[in-house]
C-alpha positions in Angstrom: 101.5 83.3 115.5 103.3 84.2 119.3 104.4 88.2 119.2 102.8 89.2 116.0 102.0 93.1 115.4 98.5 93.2 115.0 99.1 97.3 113.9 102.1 99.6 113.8 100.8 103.6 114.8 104.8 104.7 114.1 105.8 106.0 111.1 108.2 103.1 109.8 109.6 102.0 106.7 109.6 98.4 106.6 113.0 97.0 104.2 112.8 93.3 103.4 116.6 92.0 103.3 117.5 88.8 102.6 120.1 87.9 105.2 121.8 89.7 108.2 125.3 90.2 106.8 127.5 91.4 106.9 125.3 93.3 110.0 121.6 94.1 110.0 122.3 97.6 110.2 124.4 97.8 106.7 122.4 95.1 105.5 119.1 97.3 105.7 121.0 101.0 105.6 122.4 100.5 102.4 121.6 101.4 98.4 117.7 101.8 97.8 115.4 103.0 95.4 113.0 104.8 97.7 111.4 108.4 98.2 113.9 110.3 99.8 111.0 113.1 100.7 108.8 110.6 101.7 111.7 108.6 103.3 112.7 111.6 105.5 109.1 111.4 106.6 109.6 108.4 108.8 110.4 107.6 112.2 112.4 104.7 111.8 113.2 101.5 109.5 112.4 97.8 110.5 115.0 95.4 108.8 112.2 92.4 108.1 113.3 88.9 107.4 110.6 86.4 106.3 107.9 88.5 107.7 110.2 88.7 111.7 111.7 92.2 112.9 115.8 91.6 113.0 116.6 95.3 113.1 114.9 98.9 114.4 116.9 101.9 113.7 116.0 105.7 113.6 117.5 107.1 110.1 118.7 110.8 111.0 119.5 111.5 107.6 118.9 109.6 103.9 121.8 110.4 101.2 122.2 109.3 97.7 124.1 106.2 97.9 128.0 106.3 96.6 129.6 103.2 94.3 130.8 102.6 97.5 128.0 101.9 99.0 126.6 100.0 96.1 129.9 97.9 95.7 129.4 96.9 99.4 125.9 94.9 99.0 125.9 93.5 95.2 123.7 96.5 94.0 123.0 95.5 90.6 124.9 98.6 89.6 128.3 99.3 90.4 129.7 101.3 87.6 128.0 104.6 88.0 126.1 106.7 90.4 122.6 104.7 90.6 119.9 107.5 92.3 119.7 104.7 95.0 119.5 106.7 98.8 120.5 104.8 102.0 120.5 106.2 105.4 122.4 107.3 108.2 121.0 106.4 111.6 121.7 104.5 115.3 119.3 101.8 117.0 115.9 103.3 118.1 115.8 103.7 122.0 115.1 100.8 123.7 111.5 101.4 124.4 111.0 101.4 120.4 113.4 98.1 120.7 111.1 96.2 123.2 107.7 97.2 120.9 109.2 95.9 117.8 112.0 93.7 117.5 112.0 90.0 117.5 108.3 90.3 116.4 106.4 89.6 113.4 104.5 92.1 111.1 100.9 91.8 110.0 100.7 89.6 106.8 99.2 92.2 104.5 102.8 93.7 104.7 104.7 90.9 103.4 101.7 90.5 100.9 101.7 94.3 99.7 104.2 93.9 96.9 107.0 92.4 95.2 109.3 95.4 96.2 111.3 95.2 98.9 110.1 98.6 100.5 106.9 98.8 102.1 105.3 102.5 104.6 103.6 102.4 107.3 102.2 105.9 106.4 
């Protein structure tokens, strides 16, 4: 396959969504059950749909997620405080753009699990 990543050296989280709305950037910044220590380790996210980059974004700081937050995407819990985090952040620069986006990851990524979260570290 044309512009596959045959290895990513970055540290990246890669987040499997579903669809792009309503934006990427909520789509893939929103209510997840991930590390927050070993979240804050990363350099940025890639927002993956079936297996192609849609979205690269730096996270400059992961939170616990609010109802709010939750209510937003149809987390599956919307009564109560979950433990889900989700991240504040801004597109990666554009050199970080060009080296990712629009590209596909290796398969062993999209074959690593059934979760939607997978590291690159």
């Amino acid at each position: 396959m044309e512009n596959k990543i045959s290895k990513i050296n970055d540290k990246c989280i890669i987040i499997k969504i579903k669809n792009k709305y309503p934006s990427v950037k909520e789509r893939v910044s929103r209510c997840w059950r991930i590390n927050k220590e070993r979240a804050e380790q990363a350099d940025y996210v890639l927002a993956v749909i079936k297996g192609k980059i849609v979205g690269v974004f730096e996270p400059l700081q992961w939170r616990f997620a609010s109802i709010e937050d939750c209510k937003k995407i149809d987390c599956d819990n919307k009564k109560q405080p979950c433990g889900r985090k989700n991240f504040i952040g801004k597109e990666a620069s554009n050199d970080i753009q060009r080296k990712y986006l629009n590209k596909y990851i290796p398969d062993w990524f999209m074959r690593a699990g059934p979760g939607p979260i997978q590291y690159t570290f």
